[in-house]
C-alpha positions in Angstrom: 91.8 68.2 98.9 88.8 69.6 100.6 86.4 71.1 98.7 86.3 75.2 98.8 83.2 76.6 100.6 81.8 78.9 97.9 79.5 82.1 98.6 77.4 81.9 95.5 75.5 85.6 96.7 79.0 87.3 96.7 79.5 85.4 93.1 76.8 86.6 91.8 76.8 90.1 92.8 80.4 90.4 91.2 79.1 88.7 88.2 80.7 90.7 85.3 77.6 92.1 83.1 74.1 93.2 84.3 72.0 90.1 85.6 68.6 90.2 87.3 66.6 87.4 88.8 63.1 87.3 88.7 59.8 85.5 89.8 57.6 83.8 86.9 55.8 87.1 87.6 59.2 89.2 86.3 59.4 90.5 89.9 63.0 91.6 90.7 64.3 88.9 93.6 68.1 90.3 93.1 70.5 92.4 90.5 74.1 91.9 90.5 76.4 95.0 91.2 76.6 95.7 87.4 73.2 96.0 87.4 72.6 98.5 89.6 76.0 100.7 88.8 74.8 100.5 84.9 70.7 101.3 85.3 71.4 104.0 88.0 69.2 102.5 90.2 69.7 101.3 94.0 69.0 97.9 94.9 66.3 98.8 97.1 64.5 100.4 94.2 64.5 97.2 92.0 63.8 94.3 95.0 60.2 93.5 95.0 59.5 95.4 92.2 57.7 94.5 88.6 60.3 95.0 86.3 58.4 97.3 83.7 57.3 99.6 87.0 60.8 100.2 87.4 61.5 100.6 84.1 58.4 101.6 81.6 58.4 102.5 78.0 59.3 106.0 76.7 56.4 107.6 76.8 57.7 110.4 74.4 58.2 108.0 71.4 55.3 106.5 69.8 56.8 104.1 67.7 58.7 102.5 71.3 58.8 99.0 71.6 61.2 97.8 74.0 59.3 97.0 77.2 57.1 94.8 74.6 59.3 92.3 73.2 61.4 92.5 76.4 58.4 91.0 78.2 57.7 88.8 75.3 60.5 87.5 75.6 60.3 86.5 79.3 57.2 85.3 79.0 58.1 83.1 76.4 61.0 81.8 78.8 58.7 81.1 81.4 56.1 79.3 79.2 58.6 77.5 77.3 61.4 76.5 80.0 63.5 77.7 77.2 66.0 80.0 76.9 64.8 83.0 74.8 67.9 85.2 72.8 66.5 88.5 71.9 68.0 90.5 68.7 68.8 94.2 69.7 66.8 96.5 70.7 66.4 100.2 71.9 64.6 100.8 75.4 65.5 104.4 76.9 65.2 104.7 80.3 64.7 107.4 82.4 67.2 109.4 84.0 67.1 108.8 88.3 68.4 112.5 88.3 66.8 114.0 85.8 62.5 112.9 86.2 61.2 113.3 82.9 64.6 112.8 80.7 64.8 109.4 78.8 68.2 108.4 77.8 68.8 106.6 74.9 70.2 102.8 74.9 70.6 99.7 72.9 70.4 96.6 74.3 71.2 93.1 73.7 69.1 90.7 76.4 68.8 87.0 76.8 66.7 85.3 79.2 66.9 82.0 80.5 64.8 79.8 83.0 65.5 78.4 85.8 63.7 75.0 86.8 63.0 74.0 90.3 62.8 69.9 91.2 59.5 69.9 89.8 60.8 71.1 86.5 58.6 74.3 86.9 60.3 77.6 86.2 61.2 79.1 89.3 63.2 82.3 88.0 64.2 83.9 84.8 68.3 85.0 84.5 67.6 88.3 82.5 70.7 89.1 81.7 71.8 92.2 79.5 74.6 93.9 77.9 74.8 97.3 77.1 75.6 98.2 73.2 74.9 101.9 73.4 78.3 103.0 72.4 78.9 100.5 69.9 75.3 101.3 68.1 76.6 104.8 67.9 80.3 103.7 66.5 81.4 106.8 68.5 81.2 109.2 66.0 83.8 112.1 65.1 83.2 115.6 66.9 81.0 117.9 64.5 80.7 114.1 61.9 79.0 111.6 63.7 76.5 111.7 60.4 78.1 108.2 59.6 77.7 106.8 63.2 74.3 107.6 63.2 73.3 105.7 59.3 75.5 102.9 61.0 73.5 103.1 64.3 70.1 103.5 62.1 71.4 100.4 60.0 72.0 98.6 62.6 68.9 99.5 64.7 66.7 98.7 61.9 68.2 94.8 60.9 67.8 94.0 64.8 64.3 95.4 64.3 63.6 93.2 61.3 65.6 90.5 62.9 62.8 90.5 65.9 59.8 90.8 63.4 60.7 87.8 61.6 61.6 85.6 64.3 58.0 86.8 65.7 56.5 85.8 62.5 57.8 82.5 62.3 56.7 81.8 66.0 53.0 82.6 64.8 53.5 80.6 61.6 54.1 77.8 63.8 51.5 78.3 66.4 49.2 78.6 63.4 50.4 75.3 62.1 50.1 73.6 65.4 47.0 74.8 66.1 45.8 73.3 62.2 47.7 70.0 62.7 46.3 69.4 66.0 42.5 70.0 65.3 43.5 67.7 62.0 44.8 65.2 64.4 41.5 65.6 66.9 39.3 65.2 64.1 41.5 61.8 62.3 41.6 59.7 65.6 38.9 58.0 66.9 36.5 59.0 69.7 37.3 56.0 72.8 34.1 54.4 73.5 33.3 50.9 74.9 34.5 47.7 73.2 31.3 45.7 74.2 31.5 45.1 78.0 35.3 45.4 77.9 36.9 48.2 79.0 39.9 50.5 77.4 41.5 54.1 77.9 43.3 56.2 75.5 45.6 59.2 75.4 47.1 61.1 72.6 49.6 63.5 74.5 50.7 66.4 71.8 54.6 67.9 72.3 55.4 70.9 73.6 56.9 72.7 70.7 55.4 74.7 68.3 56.5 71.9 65.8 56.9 68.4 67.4 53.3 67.2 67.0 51.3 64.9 65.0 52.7 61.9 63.9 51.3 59.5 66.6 48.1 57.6 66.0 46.0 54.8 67.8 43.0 53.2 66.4 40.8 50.5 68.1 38.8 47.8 65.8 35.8 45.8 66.8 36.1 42.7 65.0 33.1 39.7 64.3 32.9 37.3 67.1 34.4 38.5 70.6 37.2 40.3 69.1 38.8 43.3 68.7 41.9 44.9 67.2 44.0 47.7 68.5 46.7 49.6 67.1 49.4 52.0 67.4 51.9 54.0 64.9 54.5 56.9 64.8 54.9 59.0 61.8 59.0 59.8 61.0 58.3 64.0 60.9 56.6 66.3 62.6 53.8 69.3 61.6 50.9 69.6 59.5 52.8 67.0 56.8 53.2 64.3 59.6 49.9 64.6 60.7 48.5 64.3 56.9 50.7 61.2 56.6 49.1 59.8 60.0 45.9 60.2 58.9 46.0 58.3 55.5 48.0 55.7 57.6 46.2 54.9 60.4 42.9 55.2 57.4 44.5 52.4 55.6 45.7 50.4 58.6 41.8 50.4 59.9 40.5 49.4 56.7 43.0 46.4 56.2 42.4 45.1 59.9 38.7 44.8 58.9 39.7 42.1 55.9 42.9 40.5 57.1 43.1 37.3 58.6 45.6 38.2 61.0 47.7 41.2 62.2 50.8 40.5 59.9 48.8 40.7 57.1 47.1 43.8 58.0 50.6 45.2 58.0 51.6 43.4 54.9 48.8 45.7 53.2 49.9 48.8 55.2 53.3 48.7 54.1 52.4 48.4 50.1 49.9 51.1 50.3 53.1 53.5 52.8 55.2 52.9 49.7 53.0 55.0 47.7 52.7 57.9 50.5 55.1 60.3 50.5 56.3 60.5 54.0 55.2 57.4 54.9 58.7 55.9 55.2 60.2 54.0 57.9 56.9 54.7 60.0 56.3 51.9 62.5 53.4 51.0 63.5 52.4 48.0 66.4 48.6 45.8 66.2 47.3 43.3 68.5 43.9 41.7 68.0 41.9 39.9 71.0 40.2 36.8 71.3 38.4 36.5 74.4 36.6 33.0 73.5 39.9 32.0 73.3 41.6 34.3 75.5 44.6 35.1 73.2 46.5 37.5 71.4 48.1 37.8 68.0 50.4 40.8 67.4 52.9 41.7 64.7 55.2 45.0 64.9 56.5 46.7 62.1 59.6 48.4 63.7 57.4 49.6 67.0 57.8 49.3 70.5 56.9 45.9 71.7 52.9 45.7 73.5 53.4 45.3 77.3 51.1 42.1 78.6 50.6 43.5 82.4 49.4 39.9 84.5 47.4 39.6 87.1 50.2 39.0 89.9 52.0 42.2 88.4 54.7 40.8 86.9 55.3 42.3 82.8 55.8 40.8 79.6 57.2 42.6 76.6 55.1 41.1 73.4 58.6 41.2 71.4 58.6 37.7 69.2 57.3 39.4 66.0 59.1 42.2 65.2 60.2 43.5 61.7 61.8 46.3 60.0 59.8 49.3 59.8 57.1 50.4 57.2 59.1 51.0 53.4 62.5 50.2 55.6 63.1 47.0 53.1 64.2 47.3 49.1 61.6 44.2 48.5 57.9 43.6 50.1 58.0 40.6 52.2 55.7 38.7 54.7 55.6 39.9 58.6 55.7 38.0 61.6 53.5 37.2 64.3 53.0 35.7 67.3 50.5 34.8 69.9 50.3 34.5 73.5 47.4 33.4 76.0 46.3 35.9 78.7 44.4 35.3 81.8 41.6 37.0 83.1 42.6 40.5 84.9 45.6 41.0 82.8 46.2 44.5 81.0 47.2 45.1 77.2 49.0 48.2 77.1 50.4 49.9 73.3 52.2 52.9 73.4 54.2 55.2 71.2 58.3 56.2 72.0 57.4 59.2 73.3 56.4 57.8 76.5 59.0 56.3 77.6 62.3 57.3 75.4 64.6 60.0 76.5 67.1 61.5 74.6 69.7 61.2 77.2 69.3 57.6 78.1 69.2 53.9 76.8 66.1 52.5 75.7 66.2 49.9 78.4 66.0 52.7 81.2 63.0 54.2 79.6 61.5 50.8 79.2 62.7 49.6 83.1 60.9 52.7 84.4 57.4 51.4 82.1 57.7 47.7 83.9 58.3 49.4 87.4 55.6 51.8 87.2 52.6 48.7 85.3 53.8 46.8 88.6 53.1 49.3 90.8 49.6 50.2 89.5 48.9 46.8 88.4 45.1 46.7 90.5 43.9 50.3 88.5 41.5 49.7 85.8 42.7 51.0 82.3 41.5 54.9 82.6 43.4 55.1 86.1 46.2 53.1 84.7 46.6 55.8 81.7 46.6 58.7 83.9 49.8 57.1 85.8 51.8 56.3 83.2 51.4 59.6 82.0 52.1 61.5 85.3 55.1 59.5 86.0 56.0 58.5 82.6 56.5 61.6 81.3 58.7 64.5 82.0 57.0 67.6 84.3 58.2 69.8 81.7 56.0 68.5 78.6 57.0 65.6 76.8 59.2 66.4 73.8 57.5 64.6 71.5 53.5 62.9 70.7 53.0 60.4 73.0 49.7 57.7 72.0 48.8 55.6 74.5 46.5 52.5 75.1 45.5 50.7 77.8 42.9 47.5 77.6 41.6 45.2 80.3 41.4 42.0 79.1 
């Protein structure tokens, strides 16, 4: 059966409902017939036009809000790549026939973004159904008293409904903005490990509330040796971040006494058992030898380390690998393991955020990390980091903290 040749401009236009399409910069690009039958105004009045030109705020009510959170609201599309559904509102517009006479309507909008191939918003659907006549209840001739309480009732929850959904967007921006200056402030500045050299990254999510429970931490340790760490918090906000900072604390402290990764976890997992939060974190260590040109690395429940070598080709440090931090009724020993490196080979530690996506497997998100190590594998640490996390991560904003670290050994 051959497949129909579909005119999606002559769809559109017939669209049932008003829709608009707009630039980033809510400047109309088309309207649909409903659109232009229902607002009174021709297509070549809206085309090229900023929408609040066309139509501005009532100038003859004070209290007049519409054009506000109606560009709020697409704003926070574009910003977001989110759809944004508003509560409704009232935005009178003023009559083409009449200059100077604003008729009264209710509204209920939704906007919704449109991504291009670079995942950049490339046009907001505003689309918009009139609720005048159902606001108003229609009223009896000479008694529309209880239409308009009903219509004031109404009016008044959408209002509220707005105002609180616009107060818990600050609350969260506020708590962002807290957790991630907590966050700044708990990880460690990168700096030189002797004449070795390292990168690290600490990508935040893009929501308002997926941030903060990612840490690294990197340890110089007696003799040619250092330690280097990595750990996701279960959670997300200020209390995740809280949690990550008395964990990766403790973590640092133990890897200064411990003979051995393992046992720095052993220590971290009795002192998470006492943290509220703290459960089923994971958390990965390696520490260096360069005398010896070795490495000895334990996992609690973490992503395995990625051992980049010299001719490009990727191992996955995966032999010592345990349940996650508080996962186990009873406290036991952890594993580890070591492996040798050769000069010009690349530790790299990372957190899930990097490579997991919730559509696919695992495996695809850790295929795409070996492809893209290979392909980079002559960059030096800082150059290496900026890669990963240009083609690692989605164009959009990752959906969730991503710490990354990336040694030469």
């Amino acid at each position: 059966m051959r497949k129909p040749q579909i005119d999606y401009a002559a769809v559109f236009r017939a669209l049932p409902g008003m829709v608009a399409l707009l630039t980033p910069e809510l400047v109309y690009v088309d309207v649909n017939d409903d659109f232009v039958r229902n607002t009174g105004r021709a297509r070549e009045q809206l085309l090229g036009r900023y929408i609040f030109d066309v139509f501005p705020e009532n100038p003859n009510d004070p209290a007049a809000a519409g054009m506000r959170e109606t560009r709020e609201s697409m704003l926070r599309a574009v910003a977001t790549g989110e759809r944004d559904t508003m509560a409704v509102l009232r935005y009178d517009i003023e009559d083409p026939q009449r200059p100077g006479h604003w008729r009264e309507h209710f509204w209920s909008p939704v906007n919704a973004p449109v991504l291009g191939s670079d995942g950049k918003v490339t046009l907001v659907v505003h689309r918009v159904e009139e609720v005048t006549e159902l606001i108003r209840a229609r009223g009896g001739p000479g008694g529309d008293s209880r239409a308009r309480v009903l219509e004031a009732e109404l009016y008044t929850r959408a209002r509220e409904l707005q105002e609180v959904n616009e107060r818990l967007r600050q609350a969260h921006a506020r708590e962002r903005e807290v957790a991630l200056a907590l966050q700044e402030a708990l990880l460690p500045a990168p700096g030189p490990l002797g004449h070795h050299q390292a990168a690290v990254r600490y990508r935040p999510a893009v929501g308002t509330l997926n941030v903060c429970g990612d840490w690294y931490d990197l340890v110089d340790l007696p003799g040619d040796r250092f330690a280097v760490a990595v750990g996701d918090v279960v959670g997300h906000g200020l209390a995740a971040a809280c949690v990550m900072g008395q964990l990766r604390s403790a973590l640092s402290a133990a890897t200064r006494v411990a003979d051995g990764p393992a046992r720095a976890l052993e220590a971290l997992g009795l002192y998470a058992r006492s943290v509220a939060g703290a459960e089923s974190t994971t958390a990965a260590t390696a520490f260096i030898d360069w005398d010896d040109h070795t490495l000895t690395y334990s996992c609690a429940g973490h992503l395995p380390p990625v051992l980049l070598h010299p001719d490009g080709s990727v191992s996955f440090l995966d032999r010592a690998t345990d349940p996650p931090l508080g996962a186990s009724p009873e406290h036991g020993t952890r594993p580890e393991a070591t492996t040798p490196f050769e000069e010009g080979a690349t530790l790299v530690l990372y957190t899930d955020g990097l490579i997991e996506r919730r559509t696919e497997d695992i495996d695809t998100g850790l295929a795409r990390l070996t492809d893209a190590l290979t392909r980079h594998r002559h960059a030096g640490p800082e150059e290496l980091a900026d890669a990963l996390l240009a083609e690692l991560l989605p164009p959009t904003g990752n959906a969730d903290d991503t710490a990354l670290v990336v040694i030469a050994l």
